[in-house]
C-alpha positions as CSV (number, residue, x, y, z in Angstrom):
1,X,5.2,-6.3,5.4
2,X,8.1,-4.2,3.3
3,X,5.1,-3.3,0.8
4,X,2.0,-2.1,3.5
5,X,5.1,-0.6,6.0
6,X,6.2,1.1,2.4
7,X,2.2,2.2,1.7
8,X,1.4,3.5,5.0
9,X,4.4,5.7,5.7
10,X,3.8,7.0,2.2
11,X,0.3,7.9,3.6
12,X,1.5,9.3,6.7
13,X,4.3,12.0,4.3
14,X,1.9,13.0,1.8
15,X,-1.6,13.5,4.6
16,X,-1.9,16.8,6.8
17,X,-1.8,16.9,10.1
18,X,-5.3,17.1,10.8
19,X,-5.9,14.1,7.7
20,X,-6.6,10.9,8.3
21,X,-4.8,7.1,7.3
22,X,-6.9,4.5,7.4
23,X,-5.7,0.8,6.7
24,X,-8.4,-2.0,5.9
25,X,-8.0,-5.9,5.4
26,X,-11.1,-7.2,3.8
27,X,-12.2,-11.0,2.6
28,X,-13.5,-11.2,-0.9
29,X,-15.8,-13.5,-2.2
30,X,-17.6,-16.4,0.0
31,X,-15.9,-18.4,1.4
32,X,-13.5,-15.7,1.4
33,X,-10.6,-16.3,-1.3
34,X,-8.5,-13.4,-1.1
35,X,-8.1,-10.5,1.4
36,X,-7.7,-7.0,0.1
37,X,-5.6,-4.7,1.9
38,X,-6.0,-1.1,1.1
39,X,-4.1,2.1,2.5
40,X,-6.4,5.4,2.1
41,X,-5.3,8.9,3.2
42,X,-6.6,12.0,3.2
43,X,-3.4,13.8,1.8
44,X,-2.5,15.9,-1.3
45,X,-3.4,13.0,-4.0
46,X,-1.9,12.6,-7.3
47,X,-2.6,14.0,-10.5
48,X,-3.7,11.3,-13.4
49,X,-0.8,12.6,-15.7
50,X,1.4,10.9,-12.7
51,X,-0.5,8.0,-11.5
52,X,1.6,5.6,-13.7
53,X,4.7,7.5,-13.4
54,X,5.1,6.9,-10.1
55,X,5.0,2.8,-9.8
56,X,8.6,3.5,-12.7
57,X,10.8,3.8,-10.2
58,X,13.1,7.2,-9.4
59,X,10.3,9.7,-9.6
60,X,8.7,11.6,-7.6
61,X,5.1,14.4,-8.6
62,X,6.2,17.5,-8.2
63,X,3.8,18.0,-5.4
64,X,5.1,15.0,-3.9
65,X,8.7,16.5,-3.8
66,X,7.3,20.1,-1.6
67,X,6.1,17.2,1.1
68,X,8.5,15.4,1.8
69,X,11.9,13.7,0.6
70,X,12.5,10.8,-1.2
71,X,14.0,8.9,-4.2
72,X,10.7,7.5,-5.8
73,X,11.8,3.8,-5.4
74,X,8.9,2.6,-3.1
75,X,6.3,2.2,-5.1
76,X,8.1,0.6,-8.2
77,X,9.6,-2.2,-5.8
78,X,5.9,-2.4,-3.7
79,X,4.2,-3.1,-7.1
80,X,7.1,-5.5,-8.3
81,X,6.5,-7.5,-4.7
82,X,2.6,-7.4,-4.9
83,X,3.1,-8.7,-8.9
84,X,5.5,-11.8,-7.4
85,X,2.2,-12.9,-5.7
86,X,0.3,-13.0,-8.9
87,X,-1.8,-9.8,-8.0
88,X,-1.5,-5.9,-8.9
89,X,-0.9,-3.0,-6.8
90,X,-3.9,-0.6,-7.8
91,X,-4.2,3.6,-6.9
92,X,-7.2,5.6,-6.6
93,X,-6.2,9.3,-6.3
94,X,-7.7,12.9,-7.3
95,X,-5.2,15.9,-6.3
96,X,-6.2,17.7,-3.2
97,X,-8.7,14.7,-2.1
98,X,-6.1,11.8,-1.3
99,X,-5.3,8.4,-2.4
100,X,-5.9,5.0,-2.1
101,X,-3.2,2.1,-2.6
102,X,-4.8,-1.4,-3.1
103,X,-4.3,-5.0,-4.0
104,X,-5.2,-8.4,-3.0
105,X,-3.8,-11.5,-1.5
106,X,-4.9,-15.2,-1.8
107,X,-6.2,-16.9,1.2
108,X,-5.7,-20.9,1.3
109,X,-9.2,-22.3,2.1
110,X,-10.0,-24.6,5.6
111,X,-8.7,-28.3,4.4
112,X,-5.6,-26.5,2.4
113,X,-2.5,-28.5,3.1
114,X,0.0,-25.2,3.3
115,X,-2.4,-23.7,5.9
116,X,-0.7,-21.8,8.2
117,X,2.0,-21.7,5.8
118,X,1.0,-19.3,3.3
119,X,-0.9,-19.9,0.0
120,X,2.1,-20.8,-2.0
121,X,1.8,-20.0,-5.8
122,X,1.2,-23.7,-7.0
123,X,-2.2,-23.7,-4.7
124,X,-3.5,-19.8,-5.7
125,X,-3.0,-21.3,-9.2
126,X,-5.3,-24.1,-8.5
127,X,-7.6,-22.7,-6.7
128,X,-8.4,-20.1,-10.1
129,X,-8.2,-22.9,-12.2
130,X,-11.1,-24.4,-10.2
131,X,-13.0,-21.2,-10.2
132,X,-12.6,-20.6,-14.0
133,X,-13.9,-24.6,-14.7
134,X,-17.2,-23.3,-12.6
């Protein structure tokens, strides 16, 4: 929750008034094995020369910093959380035409012991091992 409450208020500082947030939760692949959550906005976007920059930690695009405050800590601690779960935070983003924040999460399949539990690590790990022996 820290890392799509961390995405979406990001969305909500950096988008116009009259823009737009929209938050999706699609399942990939059939049966579905993972969900990917995405944050789009219609906001400033963020220039390709920062796109990397801004997942180091303390820094901000200098359009970023006429929007709104901040100390540029979100998104490195976001991507460090999403990369804990054995997936990557991704970003789509022109300037002027918004951005999109991205990544996917493991979903345990029907006869799954830990259902209800959360796919722990050990069972995302066999589940890809399955898929690569295919």
């Amino acid at each position: 929750t820290l890392v799509l409450s961390n995405l979406v208020s990001n969305a909500i500082k950096y988008t116009p008034r009259q823009g737009r947030v929209t938050v999706r939760i699609a399942p990939r692949g059939e049966p579905p094995h993972e969900v990917e959550v995405s944050v789009e906005d219609t906001g400033i976007g963020i220039s390709p020369e920062d796109q990397q920059a801004i997942f180091q930690g303390f820094f901000r695009a200098e359009n970023g910093k006429k929007e709104a405050k901040g100390y540029g800590v979100g998104l490195k601690v976001s991507r460090e959380l999403i990369e804990s779960h054995d997936s990557e935070l991704r970003l789509d983003s022109r300037p002027g035409q918004g951005s999109r924040f991205y990544f996917t999460l493991p979903v345990c399949p029907p006869d799954c012991p830990n259902l209800g539990k959360g796919l722990c690590h050990r069972c995302r790990r066999s589940l890809l091992a399955e898929e690569g022996d295919r």
